[in-house]
N, C-alpha and C positions, 0 to 999 in steps of 0.2 A: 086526654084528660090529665093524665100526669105531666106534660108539656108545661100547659095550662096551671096547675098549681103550682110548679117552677119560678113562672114569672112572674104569678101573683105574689108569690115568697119574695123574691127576689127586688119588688117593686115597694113591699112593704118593708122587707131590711132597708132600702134607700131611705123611703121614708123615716126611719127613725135614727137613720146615720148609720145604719148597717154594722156587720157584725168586723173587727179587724182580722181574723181567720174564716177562711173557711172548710171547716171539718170534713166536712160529704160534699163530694163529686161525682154527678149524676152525666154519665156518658149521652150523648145528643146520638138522636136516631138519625139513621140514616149514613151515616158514618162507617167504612168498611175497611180492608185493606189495600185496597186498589183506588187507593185516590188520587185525584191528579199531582198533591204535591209530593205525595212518597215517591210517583213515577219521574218525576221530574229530580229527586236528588240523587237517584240509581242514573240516571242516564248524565247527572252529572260526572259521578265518581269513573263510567265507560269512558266519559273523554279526556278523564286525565290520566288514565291506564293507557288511552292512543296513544295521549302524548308524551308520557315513559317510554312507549315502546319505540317511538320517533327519536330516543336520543338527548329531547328537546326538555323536557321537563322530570323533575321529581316527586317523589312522595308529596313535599312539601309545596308543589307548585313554582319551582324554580328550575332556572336553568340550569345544565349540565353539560360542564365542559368538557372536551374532548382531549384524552391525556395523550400525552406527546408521545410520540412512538418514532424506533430505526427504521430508516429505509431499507428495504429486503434486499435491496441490490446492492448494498456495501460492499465491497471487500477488504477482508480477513486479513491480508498480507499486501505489503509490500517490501517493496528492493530499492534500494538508493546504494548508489558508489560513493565510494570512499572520497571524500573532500569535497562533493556536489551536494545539492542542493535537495532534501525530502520532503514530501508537503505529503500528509495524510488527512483526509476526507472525513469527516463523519455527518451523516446527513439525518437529521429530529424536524420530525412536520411535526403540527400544532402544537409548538414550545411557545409556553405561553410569556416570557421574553427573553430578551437578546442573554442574560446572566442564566438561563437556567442551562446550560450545557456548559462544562469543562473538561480538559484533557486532563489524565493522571497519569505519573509512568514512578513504577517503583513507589506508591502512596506517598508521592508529591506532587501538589498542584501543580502544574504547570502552565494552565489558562482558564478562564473563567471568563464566557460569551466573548468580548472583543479587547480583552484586559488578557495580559499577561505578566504571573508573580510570581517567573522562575528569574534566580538573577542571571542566569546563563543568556546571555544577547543571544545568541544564537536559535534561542527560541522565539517564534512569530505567531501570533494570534490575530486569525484572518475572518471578519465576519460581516457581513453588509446586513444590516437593518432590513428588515420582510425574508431574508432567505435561509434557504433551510439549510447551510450546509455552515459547517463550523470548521475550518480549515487549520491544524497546526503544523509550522514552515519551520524546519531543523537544518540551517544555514551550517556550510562547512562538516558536513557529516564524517564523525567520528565512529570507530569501532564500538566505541562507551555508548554510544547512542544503538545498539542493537536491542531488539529484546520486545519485549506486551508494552502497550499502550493503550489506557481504557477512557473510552467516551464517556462521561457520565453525563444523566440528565438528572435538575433536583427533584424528583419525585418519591413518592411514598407509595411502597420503599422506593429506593434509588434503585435507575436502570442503566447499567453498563454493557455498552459492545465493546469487545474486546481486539487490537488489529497487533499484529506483529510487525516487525522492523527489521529485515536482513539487510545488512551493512555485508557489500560484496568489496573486495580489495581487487585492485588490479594482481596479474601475476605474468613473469614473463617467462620461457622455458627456452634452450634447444634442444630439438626431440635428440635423443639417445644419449644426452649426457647422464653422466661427466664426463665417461668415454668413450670416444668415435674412435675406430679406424681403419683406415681405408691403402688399396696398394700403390704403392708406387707407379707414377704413370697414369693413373687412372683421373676422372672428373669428381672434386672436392664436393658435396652438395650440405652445407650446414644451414640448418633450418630453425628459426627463429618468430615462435608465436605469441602474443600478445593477448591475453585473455582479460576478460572485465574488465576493460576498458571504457567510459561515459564516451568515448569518442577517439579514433585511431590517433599514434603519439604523429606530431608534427613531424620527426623524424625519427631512424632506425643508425642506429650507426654501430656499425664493426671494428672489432680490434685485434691484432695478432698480439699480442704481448701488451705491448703500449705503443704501437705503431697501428695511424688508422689506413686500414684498408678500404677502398675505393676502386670505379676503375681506371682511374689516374695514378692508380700505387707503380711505382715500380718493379715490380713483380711481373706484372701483365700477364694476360690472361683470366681476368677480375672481372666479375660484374656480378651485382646486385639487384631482385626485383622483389617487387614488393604487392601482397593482394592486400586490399583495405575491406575493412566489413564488420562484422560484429568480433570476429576477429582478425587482428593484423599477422600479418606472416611475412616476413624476410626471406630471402634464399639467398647466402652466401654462396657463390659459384666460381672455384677456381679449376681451370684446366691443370693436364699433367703434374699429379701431385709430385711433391720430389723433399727429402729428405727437411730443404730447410722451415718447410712447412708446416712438421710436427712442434706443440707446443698449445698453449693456451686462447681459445678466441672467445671471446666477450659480444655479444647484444647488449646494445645502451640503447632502449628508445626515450627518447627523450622525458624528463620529469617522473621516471619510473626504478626499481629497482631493478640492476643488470642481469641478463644471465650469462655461464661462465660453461666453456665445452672442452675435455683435454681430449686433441686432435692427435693422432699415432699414425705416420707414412709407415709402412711395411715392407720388407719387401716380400716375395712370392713365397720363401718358406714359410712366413707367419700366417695363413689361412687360416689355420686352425682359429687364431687371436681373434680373428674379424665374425665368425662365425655365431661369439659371446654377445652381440650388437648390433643382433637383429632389430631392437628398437629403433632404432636411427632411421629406417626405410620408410620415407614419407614417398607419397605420391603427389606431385602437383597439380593445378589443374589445366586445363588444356592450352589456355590463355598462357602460360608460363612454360609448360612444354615450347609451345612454337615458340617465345621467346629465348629461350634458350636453345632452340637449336639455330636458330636466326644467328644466335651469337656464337655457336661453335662455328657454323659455316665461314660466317666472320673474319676470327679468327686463323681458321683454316685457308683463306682467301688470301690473307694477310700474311702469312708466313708461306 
């Protein structure tokens, strides 16, 4: 019945052009909370919570990028020898382009994606378009060049790995100096090793004063061998020490700075002297043993 008066009202407003407000709203039967279209904008709002959850979308129904992040497997340090050549790594997956990773050392830019605006030439900015690694190349490695070095990527906030730079110098020694010495009579053994070294020197060369020793010296009795490896080692070897032998001997390997050994013959009362230099006692290895006695036998063959 009240339906029914509704629309007779409602038929009769038309008829007479109807009211422009309308004050009273009479709710329609039948009508509840579980209707179809309220179920349908709850089961809207579940699948755009999926697709939050997926990475893929936002609040607002847009996508969501994926912020660029360090590869776990970096590493923290490296080594480069003095005057070669260093290239340190930093590797950013989904950088969203080639500029948003640069290198920083001491809060100065020194690259920015495949652009480098240090005026030092010596600096290399290495980066191929789609790849994740951002490469800077520090040509002629200097001492000055040790120290942090921070990857940054431009995000909000900004994210930096941090890698360090040991700059290693060559150095060259003979074990027991400054002073060796040894009895009259006796077998010379001076020993000459080459530490951090990028690669063993082309050559080793010996000096008694400023006279080069060999075993073509006239002296005789001379030979020289040599281990090559991560370190180089020389072994100066002269038979029956004898007086004119004391004096200064020098390691030159080649393109390195020298080292320098004050050599003392003795005779049998000075034991005591020799006793003070015990570091000088290397042991070679076996490869150099028999070489050296190949060469006493030699010798002893020979005289």
């Amino acid at each position: 019945m009240l339906l029914s008066l509704c629309v007779i009202g409602a038929l009769a407003a038309s008829a007479s052009g109807g009211p422009e407000e309308v004050e009273v709203a009479y709710p329609l039967a039948g009508i509840t909370e579980g209707t179809p279209s309220s179920y349908i904008r709850l089961t809207g709002v579940a699948e755009d919570e999926e697709e939050d959850e997926d990475g893929r979308l936002d609040e607002d129904g847009e996508d969501i990028e994926e912020e660029p992040y360090f590869d776990a497997s970096m590493s923290p340090t490296y080594t480069a020898y003095l005057g070669k050549t260093a290239t340190l790594t930093c590797i950013v997956h989904a950088a969203k382009s080639d500029k948003s990773v640069s290198w920083i050392k001491d809060l100065r830019i020194l690259t920015v994606g495949r652009y480098t605006y240090t005026t030092d030439l010596r600096f290399e900015a290495i980066h191929q378009p789609s790849s994740t690694e951002w490469t800077l190349r520090v040509k002629q490695v200097e001492l000055r060049d040790q120290g942090n070095y921070e990857c940054q990527i431009t995000t909000k906030p900004i994210r930096t790995f941090t890698v360090s730079l040991k700059v290693v110098e060559p150095t060259v020694e003979v074990l027991g100096a400054p002073d060796i010495y040894v009895n009259r009579a006796s077998m010379i053994n001076l020993t000459c090793v080459v530490y951090h070294a990028p690669y063993p020197p082309e050559a080793i060369t010996w000096y008694h004063g400023n006279e080069t020793i060999s075993y073509t010296s006239s002296r005789g009795g001379v030979s020289v061998v040599e281990e090559r490896g991560e370190t180089t080692t020389s072994f100066l070897l002269l038979q029956n020490a004898r007086a004119s032998d004391t004096g200064t001997f020098t390691c030159q390997p080649d393109g390195m700075e020298p080292a320098i050994a004050n050599l003392h013959v003795l005779d049998g009362e000075h034991r005591a002297a020799m006793q003070h230099n015990s570091s000088c006692v290397c042991v070679p290895r076996l490869s150099t043993i028999i070489v050296v006695a190949a060469f006493i036998v030699t010798c002893c063959v020979v005289l």
